[in-house]
PDB file of N, H, CA, C and O in Angstrom:
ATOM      1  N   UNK A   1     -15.557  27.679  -1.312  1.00  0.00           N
ATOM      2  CA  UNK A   1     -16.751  26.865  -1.132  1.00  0.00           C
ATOM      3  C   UNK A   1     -16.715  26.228   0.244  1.00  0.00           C
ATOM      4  O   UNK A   1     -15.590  25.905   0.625  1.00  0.00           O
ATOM      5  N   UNK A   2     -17.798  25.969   1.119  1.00  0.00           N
ATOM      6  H   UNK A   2     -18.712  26.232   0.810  1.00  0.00           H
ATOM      7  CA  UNK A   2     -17.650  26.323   2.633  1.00  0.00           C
ATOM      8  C   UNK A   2     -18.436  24.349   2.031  1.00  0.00           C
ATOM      9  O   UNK A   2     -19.254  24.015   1.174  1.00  0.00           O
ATOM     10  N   UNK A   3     -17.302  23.286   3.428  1.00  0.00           N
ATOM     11  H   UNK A   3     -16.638  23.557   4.125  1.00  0.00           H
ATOM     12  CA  UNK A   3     -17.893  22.388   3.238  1.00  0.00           C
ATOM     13  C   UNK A   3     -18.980  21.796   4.550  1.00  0.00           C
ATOM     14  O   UNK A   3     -19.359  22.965   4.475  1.00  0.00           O
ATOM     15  N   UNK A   4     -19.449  21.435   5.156  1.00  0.00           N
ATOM     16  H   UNK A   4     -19.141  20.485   5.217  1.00  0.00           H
ATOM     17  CA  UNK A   4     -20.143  20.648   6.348  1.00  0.00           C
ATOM     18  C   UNK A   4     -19.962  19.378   6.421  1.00  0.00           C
ATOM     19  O   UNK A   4     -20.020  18.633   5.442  1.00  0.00           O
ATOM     20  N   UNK A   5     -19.671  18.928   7.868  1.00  0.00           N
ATOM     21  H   UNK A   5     -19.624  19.533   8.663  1.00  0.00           H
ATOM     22  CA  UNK A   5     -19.977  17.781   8.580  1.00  0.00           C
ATOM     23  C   UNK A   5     -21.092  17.018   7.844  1.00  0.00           C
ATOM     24  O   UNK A   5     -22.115  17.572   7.441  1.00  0.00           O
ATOM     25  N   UNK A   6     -20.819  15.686   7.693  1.00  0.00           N
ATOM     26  H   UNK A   6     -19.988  15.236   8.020  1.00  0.00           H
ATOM     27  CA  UNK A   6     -22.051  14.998   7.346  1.00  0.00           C
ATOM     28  C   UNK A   6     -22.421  15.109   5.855  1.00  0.00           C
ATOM     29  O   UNK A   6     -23.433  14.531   5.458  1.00  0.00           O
ATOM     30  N   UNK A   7     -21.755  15.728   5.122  1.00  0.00           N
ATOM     31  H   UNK A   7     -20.933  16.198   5.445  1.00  0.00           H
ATOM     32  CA  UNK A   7     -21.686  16.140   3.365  1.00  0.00           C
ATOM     33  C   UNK A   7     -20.687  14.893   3.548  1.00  0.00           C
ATOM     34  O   UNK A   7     -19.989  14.528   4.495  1.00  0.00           O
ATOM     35  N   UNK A   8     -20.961  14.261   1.927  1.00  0.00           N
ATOM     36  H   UNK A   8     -21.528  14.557   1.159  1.00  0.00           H
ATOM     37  CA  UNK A   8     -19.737  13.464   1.162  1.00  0.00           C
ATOM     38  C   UNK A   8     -18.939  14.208   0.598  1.00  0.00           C
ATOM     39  O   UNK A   8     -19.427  14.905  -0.291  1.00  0.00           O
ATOM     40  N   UNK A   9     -17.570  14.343   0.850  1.00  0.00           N
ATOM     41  H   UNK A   9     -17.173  13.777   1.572  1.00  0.00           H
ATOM     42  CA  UNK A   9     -16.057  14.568   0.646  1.00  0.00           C
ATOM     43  C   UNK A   9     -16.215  14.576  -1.042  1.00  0.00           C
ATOM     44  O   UNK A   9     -16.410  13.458  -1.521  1.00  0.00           O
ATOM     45  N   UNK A  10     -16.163  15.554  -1.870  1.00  0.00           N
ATOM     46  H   UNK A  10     -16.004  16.462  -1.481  1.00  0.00           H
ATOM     47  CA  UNK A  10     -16.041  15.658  -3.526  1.00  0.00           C
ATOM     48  C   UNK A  10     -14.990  14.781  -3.965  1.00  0.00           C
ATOM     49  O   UNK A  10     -15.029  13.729  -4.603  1.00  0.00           O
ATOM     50  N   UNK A  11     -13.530  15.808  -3.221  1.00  0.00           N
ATOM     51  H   UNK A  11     -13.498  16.663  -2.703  1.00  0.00           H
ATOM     52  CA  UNK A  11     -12.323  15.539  -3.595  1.00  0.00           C
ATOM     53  C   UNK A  11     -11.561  15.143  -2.217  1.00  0.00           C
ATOM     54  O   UNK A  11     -11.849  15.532  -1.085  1.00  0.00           O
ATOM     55  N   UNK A  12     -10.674  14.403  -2.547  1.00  0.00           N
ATOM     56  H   UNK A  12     -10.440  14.087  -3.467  1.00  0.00           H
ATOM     57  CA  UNK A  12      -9.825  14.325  -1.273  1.00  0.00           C
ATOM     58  C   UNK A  12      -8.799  15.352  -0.953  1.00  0.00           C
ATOM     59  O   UNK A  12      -8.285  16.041  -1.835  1.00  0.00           O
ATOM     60  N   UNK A  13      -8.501  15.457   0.299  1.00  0.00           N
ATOM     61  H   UNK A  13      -8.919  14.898   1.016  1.00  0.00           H
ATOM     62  CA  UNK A  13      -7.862  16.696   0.602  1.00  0.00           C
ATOM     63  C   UNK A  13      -8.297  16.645   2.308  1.00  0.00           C
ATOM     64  O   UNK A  13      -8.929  15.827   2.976  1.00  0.00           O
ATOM     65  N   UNK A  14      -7.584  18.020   2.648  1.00  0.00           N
ATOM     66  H   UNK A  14      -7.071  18.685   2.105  1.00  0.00           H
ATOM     67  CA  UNK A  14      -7.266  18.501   4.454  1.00  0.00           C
ATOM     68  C   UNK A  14      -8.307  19.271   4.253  1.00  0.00           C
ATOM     69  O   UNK A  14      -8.227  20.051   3.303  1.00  0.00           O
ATOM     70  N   UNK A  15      -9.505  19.267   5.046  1.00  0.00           N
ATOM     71  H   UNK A  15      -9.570  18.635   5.817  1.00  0.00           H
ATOM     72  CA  UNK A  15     -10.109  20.266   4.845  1.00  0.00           C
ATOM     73  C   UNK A  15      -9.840  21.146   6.714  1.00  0.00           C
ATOM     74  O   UNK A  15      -9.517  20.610   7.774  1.00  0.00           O
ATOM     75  N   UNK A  16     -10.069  22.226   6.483  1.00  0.00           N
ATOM     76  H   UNK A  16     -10.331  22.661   5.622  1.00  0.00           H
ATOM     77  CA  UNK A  16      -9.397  23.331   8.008  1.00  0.00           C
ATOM     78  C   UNK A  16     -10.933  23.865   8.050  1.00  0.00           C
ATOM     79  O   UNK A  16     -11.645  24.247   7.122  1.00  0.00           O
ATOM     80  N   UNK A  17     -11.189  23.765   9.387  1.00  0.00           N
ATOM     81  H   UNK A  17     -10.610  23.454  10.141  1.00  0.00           H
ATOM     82  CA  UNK A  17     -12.436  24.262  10.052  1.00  0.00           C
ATOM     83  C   UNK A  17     -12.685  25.763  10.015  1.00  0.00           C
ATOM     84  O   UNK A  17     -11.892  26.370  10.735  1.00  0.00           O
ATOM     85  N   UNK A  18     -13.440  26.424   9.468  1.00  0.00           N
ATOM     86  H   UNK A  18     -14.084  25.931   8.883  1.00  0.00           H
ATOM     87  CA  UNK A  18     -14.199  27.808   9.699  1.00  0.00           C
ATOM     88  C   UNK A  18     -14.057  28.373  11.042  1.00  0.00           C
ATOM     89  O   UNK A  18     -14.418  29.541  11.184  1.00  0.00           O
ATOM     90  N   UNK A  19     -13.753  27.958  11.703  1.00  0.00           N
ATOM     91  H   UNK A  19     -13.460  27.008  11.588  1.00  0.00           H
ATOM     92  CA  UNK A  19     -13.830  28.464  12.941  1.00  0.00           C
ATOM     93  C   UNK A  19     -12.243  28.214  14.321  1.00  0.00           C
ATOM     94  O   UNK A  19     -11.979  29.127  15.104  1.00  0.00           O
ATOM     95  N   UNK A  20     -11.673  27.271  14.320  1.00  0.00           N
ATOM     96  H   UNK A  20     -11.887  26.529  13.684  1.00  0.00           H
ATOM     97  CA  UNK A  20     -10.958  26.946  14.695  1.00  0.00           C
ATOM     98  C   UNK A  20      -9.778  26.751  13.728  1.00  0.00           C
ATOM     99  O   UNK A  20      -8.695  27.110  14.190  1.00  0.00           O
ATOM    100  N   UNK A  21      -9.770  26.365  12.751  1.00  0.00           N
ATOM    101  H   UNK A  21     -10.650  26.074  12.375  1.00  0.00           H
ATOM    102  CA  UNK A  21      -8.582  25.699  11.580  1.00  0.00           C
ATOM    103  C   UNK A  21      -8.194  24.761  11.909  1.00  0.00           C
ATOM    104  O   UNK A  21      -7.198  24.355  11.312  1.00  0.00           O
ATOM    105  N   UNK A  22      -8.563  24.214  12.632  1.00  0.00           N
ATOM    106  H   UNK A  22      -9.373  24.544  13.117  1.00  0.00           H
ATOM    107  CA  UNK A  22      -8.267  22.198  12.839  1.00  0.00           C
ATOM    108  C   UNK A  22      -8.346  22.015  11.610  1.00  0.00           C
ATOM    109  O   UNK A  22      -9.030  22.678  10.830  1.00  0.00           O
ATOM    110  N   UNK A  23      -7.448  20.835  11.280  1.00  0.00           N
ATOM    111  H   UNK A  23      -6.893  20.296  11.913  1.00  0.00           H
ATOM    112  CA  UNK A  23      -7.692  20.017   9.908  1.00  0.00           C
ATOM    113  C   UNK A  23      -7.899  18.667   9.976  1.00  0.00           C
ATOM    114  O   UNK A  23      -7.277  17.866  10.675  1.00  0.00           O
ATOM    115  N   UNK A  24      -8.838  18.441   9.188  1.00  0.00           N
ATOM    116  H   UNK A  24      -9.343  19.092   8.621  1.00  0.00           H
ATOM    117  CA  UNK A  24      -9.176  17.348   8.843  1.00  0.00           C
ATOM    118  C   UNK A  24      -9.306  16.381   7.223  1.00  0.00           C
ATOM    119  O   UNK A  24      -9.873  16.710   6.181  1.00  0.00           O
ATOM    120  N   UNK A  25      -8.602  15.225   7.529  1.00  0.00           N
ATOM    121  H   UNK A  25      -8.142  14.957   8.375  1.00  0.00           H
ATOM    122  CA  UNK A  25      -8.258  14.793   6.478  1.00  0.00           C
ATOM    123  C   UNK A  25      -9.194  13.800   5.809  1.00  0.00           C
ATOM    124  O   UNK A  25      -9.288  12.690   6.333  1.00  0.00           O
ATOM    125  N   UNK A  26      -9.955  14.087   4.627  1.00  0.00           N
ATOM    126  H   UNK A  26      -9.879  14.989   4.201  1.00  0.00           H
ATOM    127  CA  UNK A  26     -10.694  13.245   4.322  1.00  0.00           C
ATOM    128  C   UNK A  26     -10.532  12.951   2.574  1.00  0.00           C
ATOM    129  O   UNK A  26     -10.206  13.772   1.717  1.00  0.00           O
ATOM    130  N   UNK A  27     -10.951  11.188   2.360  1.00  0.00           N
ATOM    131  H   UNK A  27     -11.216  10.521   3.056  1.00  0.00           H
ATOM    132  CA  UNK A  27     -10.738  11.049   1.607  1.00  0.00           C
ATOM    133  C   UNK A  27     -12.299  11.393   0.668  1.00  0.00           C
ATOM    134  O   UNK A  27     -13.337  11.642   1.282  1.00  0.00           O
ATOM    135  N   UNK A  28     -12.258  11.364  -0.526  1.00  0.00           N
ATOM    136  H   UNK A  28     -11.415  11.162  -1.024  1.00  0.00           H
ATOM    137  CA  UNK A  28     -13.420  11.181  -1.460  1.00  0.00           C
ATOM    138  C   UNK A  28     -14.187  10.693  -1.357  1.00  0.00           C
ATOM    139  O   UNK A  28     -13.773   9.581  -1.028  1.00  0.00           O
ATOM    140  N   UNK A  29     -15.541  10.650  -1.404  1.00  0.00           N
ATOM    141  H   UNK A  29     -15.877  11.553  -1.672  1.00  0.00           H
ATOM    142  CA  UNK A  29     -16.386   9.618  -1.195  1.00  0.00           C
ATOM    143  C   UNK A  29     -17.118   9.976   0.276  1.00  0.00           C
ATOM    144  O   UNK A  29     -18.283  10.203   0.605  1.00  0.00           O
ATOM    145  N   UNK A  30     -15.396   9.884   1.238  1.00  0.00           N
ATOM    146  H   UNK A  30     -14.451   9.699   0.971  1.00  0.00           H
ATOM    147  CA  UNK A  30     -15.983   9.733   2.912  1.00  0.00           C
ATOM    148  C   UNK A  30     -17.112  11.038   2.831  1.00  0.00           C
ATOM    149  O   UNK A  30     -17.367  11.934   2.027  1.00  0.00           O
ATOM    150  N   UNK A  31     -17.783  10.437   4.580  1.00  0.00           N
ATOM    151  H   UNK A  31     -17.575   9.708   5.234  1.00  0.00           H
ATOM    152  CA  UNK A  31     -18.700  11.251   4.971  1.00  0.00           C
ATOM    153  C   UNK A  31     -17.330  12.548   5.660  1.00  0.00           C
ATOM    154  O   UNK A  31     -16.181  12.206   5.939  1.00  0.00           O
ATOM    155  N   UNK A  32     -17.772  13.721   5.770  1.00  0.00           N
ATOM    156  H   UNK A  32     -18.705  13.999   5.543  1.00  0.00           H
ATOM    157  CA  UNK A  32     -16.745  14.522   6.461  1.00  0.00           C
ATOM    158  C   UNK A  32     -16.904  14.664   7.660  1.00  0.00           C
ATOM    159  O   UNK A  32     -17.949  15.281   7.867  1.00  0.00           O
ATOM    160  N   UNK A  33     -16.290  14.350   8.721  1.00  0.00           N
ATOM    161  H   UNK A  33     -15.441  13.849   8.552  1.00  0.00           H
ATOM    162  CA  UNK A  33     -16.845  14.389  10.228  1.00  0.00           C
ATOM    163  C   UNK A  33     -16.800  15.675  10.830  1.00  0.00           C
ATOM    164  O   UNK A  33     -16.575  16.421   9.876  1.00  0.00           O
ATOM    165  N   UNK A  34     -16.879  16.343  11.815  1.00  0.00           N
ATOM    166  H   UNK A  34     -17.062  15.737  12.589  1.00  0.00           H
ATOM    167  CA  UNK A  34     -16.628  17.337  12.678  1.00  0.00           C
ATOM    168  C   UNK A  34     -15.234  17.615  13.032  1.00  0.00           C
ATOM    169  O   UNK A  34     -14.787  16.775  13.813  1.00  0.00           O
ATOM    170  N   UNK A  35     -14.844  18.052  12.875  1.00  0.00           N
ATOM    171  H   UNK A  35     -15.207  18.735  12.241  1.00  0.00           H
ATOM    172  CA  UNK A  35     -13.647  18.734  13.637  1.00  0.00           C
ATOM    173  C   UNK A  35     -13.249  18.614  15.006  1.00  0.00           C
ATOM    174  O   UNK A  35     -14.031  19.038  15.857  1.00  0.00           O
ATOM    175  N   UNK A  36     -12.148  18.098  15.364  1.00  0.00           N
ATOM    176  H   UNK A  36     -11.513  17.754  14.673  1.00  0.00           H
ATOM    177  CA  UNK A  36     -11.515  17.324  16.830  1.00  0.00           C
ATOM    178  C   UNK A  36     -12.345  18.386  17.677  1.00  0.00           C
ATOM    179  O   UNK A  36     -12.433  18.039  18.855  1.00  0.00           O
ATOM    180  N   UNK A  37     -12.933  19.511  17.400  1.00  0.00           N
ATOM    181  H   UNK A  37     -12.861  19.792  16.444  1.00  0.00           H
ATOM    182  CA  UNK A  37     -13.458  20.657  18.554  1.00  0.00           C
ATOM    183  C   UNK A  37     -14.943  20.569  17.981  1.00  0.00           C
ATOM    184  O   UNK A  37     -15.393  21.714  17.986  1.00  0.00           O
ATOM    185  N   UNK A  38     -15.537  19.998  17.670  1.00  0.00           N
ATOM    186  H   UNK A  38     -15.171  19.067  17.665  1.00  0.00           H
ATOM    187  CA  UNK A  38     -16.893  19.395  17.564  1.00  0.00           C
ATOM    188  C   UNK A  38     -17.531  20.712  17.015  1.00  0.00           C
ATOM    189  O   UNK A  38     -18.399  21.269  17.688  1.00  0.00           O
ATOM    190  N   UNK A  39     -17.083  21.292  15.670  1.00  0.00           N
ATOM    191  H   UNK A  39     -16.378  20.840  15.123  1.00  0.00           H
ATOM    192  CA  UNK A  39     -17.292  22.485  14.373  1.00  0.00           C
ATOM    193  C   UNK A  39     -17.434  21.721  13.646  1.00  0.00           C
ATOM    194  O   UNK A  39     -16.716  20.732  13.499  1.00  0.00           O
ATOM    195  N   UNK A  40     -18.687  22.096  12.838  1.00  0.00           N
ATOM    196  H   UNK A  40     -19.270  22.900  12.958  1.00  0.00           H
ATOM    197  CA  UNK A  40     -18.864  21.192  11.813  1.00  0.00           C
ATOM    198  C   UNK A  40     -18.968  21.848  10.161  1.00  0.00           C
ATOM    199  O   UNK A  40     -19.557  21.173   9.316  1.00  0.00           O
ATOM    200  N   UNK A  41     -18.346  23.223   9.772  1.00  0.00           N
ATOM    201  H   UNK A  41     -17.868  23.772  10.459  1.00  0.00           H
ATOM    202  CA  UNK A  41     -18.542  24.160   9.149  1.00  0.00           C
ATOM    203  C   UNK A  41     -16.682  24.004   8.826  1.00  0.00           C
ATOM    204  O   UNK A  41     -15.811  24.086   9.692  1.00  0.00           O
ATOM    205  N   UNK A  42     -16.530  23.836   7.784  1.00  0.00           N
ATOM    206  H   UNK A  42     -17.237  23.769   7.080  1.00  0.00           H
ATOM    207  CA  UNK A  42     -14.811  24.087   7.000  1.00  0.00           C
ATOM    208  C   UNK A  42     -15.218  24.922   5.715  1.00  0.00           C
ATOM    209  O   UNK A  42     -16.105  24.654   4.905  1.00  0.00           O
ATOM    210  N   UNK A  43     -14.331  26.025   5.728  1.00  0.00           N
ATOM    211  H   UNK A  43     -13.610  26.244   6.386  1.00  0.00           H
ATOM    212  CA  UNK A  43     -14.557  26.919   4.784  1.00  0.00           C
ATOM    213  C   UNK A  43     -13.077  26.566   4.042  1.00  0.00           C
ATOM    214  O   UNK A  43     -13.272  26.917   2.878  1.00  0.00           O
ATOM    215  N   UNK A  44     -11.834  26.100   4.125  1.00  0.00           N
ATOM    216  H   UNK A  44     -11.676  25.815   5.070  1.00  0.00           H
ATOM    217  CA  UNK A  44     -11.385  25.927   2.937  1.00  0.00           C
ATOM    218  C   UNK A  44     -10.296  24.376   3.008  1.00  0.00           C
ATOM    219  O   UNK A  44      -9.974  23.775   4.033  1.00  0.00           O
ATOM    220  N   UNK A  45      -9.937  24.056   1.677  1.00  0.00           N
ATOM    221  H   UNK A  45     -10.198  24.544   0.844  1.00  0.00           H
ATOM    222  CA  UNK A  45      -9.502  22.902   1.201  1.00  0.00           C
ATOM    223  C   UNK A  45      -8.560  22.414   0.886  1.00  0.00           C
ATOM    224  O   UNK A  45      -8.658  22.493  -0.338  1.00  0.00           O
ATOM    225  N   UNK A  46      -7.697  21.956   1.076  1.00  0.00           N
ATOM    226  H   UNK A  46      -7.618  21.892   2.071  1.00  0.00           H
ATOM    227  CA  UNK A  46      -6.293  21.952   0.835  1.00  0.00           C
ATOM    228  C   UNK A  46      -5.398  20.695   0.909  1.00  0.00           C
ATOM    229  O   UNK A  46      -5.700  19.756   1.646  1.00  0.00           O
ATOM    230  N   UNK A  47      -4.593  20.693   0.345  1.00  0.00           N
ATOM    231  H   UNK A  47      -4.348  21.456  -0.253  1.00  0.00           H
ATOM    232  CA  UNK A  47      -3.777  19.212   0.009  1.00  0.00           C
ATOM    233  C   UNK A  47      -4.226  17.736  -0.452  1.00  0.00           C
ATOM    234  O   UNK A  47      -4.233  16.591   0.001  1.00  0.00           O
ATOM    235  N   UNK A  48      -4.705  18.631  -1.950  1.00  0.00           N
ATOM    236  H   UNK A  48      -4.700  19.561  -2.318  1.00  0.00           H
ATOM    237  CA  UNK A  48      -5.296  17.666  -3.200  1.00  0.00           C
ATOM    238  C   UNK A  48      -4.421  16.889  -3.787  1.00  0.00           C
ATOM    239  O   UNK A  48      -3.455  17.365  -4.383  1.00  0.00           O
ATOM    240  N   UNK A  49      -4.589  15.916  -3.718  1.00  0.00           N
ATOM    241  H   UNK A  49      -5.374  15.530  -3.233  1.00  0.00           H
ATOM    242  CA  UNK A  49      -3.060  14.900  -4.508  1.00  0.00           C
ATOM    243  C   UNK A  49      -3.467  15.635  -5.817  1.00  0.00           C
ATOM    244  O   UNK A  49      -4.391  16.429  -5.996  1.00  0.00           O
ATOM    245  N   UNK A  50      -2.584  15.189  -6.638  1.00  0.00           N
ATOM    246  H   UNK A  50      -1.833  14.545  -6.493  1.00  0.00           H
ATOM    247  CA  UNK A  50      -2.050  15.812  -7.832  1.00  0.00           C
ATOM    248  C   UNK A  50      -2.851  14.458  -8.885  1.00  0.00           C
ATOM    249  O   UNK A  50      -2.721  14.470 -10.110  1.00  0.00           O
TER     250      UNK A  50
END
């Protein structure tokens, strides 16, 4: 499930950019920002607390 910039964060977790794989760490709730390389498209999700 591919997330975007500017969507609220479902779950918390690293999400890695579609395009670059920068990661970015966002919690639940948050807005998800862009990626340190200004991509705003993360296609996958990773490091869900338990």
């Amino acid at each position: 499930m591919a997330a975007h910039a500017g969507e609220k964060a479902q779950k918390t977790g690293d999400f890695y950019c579609a395009k670059c794989d920068e990661k970015v760490h966002v919690t639940q709730g948050d807005t998800i920002p862009e990626c340190p390389n200004g991509h705003s498209e993360f296609e996958t999700r990773r490091g869900e607390p338990s």
